[in-house]
N, C-alpha and C positions, 0 to 999 in steps of 0.2 A: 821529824814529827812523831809525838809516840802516840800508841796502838790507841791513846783513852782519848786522844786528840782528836785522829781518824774515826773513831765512830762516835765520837759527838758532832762532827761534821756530817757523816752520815745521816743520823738520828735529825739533825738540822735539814740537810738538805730532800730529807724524804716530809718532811712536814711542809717545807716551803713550795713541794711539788704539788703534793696532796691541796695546797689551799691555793695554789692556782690552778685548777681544775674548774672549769665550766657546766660541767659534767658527770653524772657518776660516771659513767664507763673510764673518762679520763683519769677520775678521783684513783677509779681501782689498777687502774696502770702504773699511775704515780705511786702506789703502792707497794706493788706486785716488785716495778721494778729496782723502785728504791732498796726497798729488803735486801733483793737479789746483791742490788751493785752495794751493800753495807756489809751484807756474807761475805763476798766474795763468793757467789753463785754463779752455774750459768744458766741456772732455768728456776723461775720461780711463778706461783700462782695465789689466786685470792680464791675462798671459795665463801659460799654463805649455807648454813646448816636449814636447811626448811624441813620447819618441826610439822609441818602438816601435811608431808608429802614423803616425810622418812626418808630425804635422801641429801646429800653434801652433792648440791651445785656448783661449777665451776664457775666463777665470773671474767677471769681474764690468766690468761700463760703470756709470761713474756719470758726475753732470752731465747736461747738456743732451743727450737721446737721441733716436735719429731714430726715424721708426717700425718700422723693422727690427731696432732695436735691444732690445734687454731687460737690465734691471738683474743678474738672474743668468740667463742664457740657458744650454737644455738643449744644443743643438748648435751652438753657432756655434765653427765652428772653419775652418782655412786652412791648407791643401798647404803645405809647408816649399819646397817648389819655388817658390812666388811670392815668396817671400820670400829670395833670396840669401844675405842676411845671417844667417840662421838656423847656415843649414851652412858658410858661406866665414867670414863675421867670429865670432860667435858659437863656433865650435868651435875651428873651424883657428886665428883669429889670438889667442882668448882665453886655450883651453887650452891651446894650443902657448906661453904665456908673453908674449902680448901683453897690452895695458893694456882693461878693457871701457869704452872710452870709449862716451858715448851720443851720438847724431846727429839732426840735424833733416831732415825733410822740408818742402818747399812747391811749393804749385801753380808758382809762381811760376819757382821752380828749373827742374821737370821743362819746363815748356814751354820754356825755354832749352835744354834737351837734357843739363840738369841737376838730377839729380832729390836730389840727399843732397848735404849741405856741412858743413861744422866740422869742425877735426881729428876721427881717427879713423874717416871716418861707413865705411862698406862699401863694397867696391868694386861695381861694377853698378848698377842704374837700378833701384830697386824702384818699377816702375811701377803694382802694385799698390796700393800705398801712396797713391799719388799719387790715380789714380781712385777709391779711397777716398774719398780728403780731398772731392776737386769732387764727389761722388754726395751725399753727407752734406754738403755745404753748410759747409767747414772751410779754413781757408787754409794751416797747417803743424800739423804737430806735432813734438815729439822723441820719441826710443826711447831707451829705457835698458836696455839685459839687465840681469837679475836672476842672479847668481852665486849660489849654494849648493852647501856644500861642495867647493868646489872645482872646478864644473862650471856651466857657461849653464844655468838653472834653466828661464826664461822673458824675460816682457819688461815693463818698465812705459812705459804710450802717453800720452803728453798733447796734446790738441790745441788750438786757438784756432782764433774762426769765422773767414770769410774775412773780410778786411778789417781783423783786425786785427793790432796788431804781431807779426810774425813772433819765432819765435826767433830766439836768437841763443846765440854759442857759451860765451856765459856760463852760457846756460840748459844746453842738454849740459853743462856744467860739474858746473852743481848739480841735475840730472835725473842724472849720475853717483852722487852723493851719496845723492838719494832713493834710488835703488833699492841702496845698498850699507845704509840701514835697513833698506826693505822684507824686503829676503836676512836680516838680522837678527832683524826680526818673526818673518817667517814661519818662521826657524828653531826661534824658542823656541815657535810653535802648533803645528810638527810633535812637538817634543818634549811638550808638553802632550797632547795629542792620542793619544801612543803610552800617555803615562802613565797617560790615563783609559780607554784600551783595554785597559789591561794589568788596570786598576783594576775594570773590568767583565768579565772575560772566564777563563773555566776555562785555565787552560796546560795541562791535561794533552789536551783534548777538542777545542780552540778554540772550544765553545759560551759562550755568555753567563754569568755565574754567580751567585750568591741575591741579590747585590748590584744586578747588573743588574733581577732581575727585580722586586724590590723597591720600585725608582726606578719600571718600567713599569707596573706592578700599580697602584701609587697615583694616577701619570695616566690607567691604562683604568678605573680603578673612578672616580675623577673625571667624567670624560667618562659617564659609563653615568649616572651620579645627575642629570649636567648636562641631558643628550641621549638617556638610553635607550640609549646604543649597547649591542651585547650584547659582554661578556664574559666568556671560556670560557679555564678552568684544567685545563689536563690533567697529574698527578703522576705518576708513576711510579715504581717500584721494580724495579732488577734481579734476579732472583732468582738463587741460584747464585754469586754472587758471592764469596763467603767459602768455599764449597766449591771454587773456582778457585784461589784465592790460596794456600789450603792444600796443596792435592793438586798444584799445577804451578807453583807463584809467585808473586810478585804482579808480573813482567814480561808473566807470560801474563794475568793478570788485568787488568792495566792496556789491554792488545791488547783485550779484551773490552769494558772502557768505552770504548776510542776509536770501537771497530766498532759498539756500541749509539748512540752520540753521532753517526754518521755516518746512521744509520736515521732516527731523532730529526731529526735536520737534510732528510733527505731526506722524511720524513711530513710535518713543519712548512714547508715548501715547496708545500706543494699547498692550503696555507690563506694566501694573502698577507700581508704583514707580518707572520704570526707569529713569534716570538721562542724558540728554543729555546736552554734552556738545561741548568746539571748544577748543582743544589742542593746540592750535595756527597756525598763518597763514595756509594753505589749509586742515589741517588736525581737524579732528572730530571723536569723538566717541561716543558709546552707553554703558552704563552700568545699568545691568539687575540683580537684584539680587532675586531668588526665580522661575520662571520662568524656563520651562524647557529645553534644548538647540535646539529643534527642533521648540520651538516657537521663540526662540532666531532668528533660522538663516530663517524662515519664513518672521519676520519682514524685518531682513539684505535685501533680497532678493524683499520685498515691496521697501524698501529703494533705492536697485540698480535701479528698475523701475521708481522709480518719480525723481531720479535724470537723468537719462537720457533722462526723458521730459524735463526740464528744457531749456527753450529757449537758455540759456546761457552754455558756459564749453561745458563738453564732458563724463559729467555723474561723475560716480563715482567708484575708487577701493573700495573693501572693503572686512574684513579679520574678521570672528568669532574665539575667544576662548571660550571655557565652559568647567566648571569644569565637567560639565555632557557629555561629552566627553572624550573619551581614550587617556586622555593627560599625564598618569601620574601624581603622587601628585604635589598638589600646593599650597605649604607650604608659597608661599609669590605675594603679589600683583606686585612685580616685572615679576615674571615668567609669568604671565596669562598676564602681557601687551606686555614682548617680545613675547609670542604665538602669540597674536591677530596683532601685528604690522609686526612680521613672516609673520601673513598670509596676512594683507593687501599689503605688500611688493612682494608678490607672483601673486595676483590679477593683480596688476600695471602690472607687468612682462610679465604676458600672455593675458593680455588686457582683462581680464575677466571681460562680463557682468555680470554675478552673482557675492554674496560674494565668499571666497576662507576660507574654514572652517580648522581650525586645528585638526588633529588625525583623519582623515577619511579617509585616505590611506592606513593603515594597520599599521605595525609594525614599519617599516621604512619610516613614514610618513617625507618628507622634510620639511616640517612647523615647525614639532616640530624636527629634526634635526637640522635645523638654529636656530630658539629660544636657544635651549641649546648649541650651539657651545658658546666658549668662544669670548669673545666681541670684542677681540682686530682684526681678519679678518673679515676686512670690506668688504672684496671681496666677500664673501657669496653673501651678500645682490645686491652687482652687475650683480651677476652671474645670479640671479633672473629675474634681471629685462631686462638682455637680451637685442637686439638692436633696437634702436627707430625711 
């Protein structure tokens, strides 16, 4: 098979990785390592340029990693000042309408007082680069900028150990090409990405919505059957809501769910990884997974307070479940939302300033009485809420 064969199969099989990715972090693996295994590299990485932080972030190393190294690393990132090319070739000669050719480095070069060679490489001596390559035990690599729409995204790095054959400006050639996929990949994961954002998420609130919470409920109530962990559903009800809408609009109403949605976000913040979301029109909830149910209904209970500041409404119902509660097993995320919407349902009922928690009435707790009644008496729930 010849050489043009080979790396069109490459060039194939690095795009077919990329767009089966679920994931960015995936997305930039398939990346990172396609390049590599298209070089014929044994370490190569993704990085992205943050123009508002001045520095070339690492996203992922794959291949042969030193010990400094990590496959997706929390901090490793690099001053844009060590790196010339970032600001001088990258911006100036790219988006000024020049070509984003990719360049080689090697040891080799820089101890000649030459540190970058092949058409296009940058002007300057990235000697960073260089003590790179000899710390980590590497003899060259190329860079490739990665373009997105229209702008230096970041970069893709491939290296080879020392001792073995260097690039050459064939390879900038087609280290060019990779990274005019990779910009392709990555564009169609950012577009994925906004789509399952948009797919999970309230527009009127930015909170998460019954879809989101739907997906998480079924992996916290997982996890809880698997490992015990505790999980705690807090509902809530706006009250006043329709009296808003009526009497001042529903622009003023809608000001009122965004300012209750920003409570909700700020209560759900003091419990880690919780999830707040908006169930739809006046209804909202909390899910808490890890956390133990007396910080759960702690928060609920902060929650009832600052909702009841609220210049607007008339506060808020609001109804804990937690598995860490005498609720009985909770074999399904179904059960722990009729608990918790039991209990919000219960709250409404007796105008309760505080939450209205499930299974803390003893044996024959009503909360969790109504939850397990069968679905079809709807009268329960009325009986509940009593007269208004």
């Amino acid at each position: 098979m010849g050489g043009d064969d080979v790396r069109l199969r490459a060039v194939v099989a690095l795009a077919q990785g990329m767009a089966a990715a679920h994931a960015p972090q995936e997305s930039w693996r398939a990346a990172a390592d396609g390049a590599r295994r298209a070089l014929g590299g044994s370490f190569a990485a993704l990085s992205v340029w943050e123009r508002d932080l001045g520095r070339l972030r690492v996203l992922v190393n794959t291949g042969e990693l030193t010990r400094d190294e990590e496959e997706f690393p929390e901090c490793e990132a690099y001053p844009v000042h060590r790196f010339p090319e970032i600001t001088e070739f990258l911006h100036e000669r790219w988006v000024g309408g020049g070509e984003s050719n990719a360049w080689v480095e090697t040891v080799q070069g820089s101890a000649a007082g030459r540190a970058g060679y092949c058409p296009g490489a940058p002007p300057g001596d990235s000697w960073g680069r260089v003590a790179a390559l000899r710390r980590r035990g590497r003899g060259c690599c190329v860079v490739a900028p990665v373009v997105l729409h229209g702008r230096a995204w970041g970069e893709l790095y491939v290296a080879r150990p020392a001792g073995a054959l260097p690039f050459g400006p064939a390879d900038a050639d087609f280290a060019t090409v990779l990274a005019s996929v990779v910009a392709a990949g990555i564009a169609q994961t950012e577009r994925l990405e906004e789509a399952r954002r948009l797919a999970f998420t309230d527009a009127l609130t930015g909170l998460a919505n019954r879809r989101a919470v739907d997906a998480r409920l079924d992996e916290a109530v997982e996890c809880h059957r698997a490992r015990g962990v505790v999980v705690s559903l807090v509902v809530c009800d706006l009250n006043g809501l329709k009296r808003v809408n009526d009497t001042q609009g529903h622009a003023v109403g809608d000001r009122l769910l965004e300012r209750f949605g920003s409570v909700l976000s700020l209560c759900g913040a003091m419990l880690p990884g919780t999830l707040a979301a908006r169930l739809g029109g006046d209804e909202f909830c909390l899910l808490a997974v890890g956390p133990t149910a007396d910080e759960v209904v702690r928060v609920a209970d902060e929650l009832c307070r600052r909702a009841a500041g609220l210049e607007l409404g008339e506060g808020v119902a609001c109804g804990v479940a937690s598995t860490g509660d005498p609720l009985g097993p909770v074999h399904s995320a179904r059960r722990l939302f009729r608990l918790a919407d039991a209990a919000q349902y219960r709250a409404k009922a007796v105008r309760a300033a505080e939450p209205v928690v499930a299974g803390r009435e003893g044996p024959d707790d009503p909360v969790v009485r109504l939850a397990d009644a069968p679905p079809s008496p709807a009268a329960d729930r009325r009986r509940f809420r009593g007269r208004r």
